[in-house]
N, C-alpha and C positions, 0 to 999 in steps of 0.2 A: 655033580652039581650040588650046592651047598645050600640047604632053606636060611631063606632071609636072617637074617639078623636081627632079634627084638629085645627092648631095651626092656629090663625089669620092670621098671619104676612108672616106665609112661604108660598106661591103660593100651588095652587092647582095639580093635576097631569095632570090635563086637561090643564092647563096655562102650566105647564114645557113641555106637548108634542109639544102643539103650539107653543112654541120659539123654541125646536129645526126643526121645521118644515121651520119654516123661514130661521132659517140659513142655513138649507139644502139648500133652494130655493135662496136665495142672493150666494151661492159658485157656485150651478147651471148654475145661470144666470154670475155670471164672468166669471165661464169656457166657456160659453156659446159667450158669446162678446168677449174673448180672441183668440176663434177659428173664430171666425166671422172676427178680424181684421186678423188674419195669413191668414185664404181664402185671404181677401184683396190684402195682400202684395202678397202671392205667387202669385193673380192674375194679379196685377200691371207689378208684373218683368218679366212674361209671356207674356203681353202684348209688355214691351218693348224688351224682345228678338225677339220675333216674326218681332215688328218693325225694329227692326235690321236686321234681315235676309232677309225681304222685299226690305229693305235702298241696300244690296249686292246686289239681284238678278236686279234690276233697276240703278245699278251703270255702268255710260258711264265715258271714259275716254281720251278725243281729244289730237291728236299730229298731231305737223306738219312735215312735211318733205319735201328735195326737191329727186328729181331721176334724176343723171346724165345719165343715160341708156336711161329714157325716156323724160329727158329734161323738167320736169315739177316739180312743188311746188304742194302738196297734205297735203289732210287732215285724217289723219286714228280715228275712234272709237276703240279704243282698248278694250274697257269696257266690260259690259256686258249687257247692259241694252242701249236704246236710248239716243242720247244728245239732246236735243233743244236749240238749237243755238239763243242766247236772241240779243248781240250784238257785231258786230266786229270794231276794230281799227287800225288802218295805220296808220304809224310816219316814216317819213323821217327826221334824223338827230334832230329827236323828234317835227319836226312840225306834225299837225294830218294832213289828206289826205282824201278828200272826195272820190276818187275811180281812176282806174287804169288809166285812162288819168293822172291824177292829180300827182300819183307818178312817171309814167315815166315821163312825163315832169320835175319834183322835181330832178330827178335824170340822166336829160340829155339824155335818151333814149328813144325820139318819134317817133322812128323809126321801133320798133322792131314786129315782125308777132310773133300775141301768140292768143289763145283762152284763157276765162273763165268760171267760174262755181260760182254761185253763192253758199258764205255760211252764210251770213248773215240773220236768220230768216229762215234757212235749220235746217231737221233733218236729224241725220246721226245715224241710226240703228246699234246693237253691230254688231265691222267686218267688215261694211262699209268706201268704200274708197274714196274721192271728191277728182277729179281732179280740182284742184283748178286754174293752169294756167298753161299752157302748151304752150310750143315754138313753133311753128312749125319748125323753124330749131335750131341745136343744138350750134350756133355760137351765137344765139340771147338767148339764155337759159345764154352759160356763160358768155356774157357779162352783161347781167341783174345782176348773184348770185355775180359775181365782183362787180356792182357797189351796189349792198346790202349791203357788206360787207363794203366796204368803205363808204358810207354814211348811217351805222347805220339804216336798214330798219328794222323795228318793226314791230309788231299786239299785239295786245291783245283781245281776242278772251272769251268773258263768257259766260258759256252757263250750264242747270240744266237738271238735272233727271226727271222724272215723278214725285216724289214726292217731286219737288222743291228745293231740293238741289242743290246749285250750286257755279262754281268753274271758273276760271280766267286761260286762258292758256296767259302766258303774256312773250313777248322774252323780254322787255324792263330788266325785271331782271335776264335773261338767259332761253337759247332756251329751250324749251314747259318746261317751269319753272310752277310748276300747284297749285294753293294756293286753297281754299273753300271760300268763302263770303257767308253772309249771304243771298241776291238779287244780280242781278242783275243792274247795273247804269240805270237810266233813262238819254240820252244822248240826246243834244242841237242838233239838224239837221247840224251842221257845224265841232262835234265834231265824228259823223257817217263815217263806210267806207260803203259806198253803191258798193258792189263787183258785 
């Protein structure tokens, strides 16, 4: 009996099973790094929803108001989350105002009986309400918001989240007009309202 007869030139059966083996193993391994980057991505986008939802649950939102009832300027958190209060501004007729002597004086009214509340470098929890300055009588409340109006009284007020987002409650562009920034300003000591 005579062993088969094999042609030089054509590969063995032992060589054709090993190349289809490899190419088994090279489709394996792309399917393989294919699922590997889609894990990735769906994990990335998971991440940043998550960040997202976190970004809500930690969102503060400051407004100012005055109350003619109770004669006082306040500050509400309407948000959901804490503000931290980074820095506040006072402008009369757009000059700045280092603190409440400085603007009644500015505005011809050194006369007047009011308490304060500090909110500069304050935290005000979602819901929370800062009486920010309060008349003690109701004659000195309106003559004060009279002469706010007329001489153009401002704040600008920035203040962030716990995860450091933060946002600019600014009257100079209209009342609690509310933009995002990236930080907060670093402010010159003369350029501060020390409330």
């Amino acid at each position: 009996m005579t062993a088969p007869q094999h042609d030089e030139g054509a590969p063995s059966p032992a060589v054709k099973k090993l190349g289809r083996e490899i190419r088994y193993d090279a489709v394996a391994a792309v399917i393989a790094a294919l699922v590997g980057m889609l894990a990735l991505v769906v994990a990335g986008y998971t991440a940043y929803i998550q960040r997202q939802q976190v970004r809500a649950q930690v969102w503060p939102y400051l407004m100012m108001a005055d109350s003619d009832n109770s004669s006082e300027y306040m500050w509400f958190n309407k948000g959901v989350g804490p503000a931290q209060v980074k820095t506040v501004q006072a402008f009369v007729d757009g000059k700045p105002q280092r603190n409440w002597a400085d603007v009644f004086r500015s505005m011809r009214l050194e006369d007047l009986n009011y308490g304060q509340s500090t909110l500069n470098g304050d935290v005000l929890s979602a819901g929370e309400k800062l009486d920010w300055l309060q008349f003690k009588e109701h004659g000195d409340f309106q003559r004060f918001r009279e002469a706010a109006h007329q001489m153009k009284l401002d704040f600008k007020v920035c203040y962030c989240s716990t995860l450091g987002d933060c946002w600019t409650n600014d009257s100079t562009k209209g009342w609690n007009d509310r933009q995002a920034v990236g930080a907060c300003p670093r402010l010159p000591e003369s350029g501060r309202f020390n409330d």
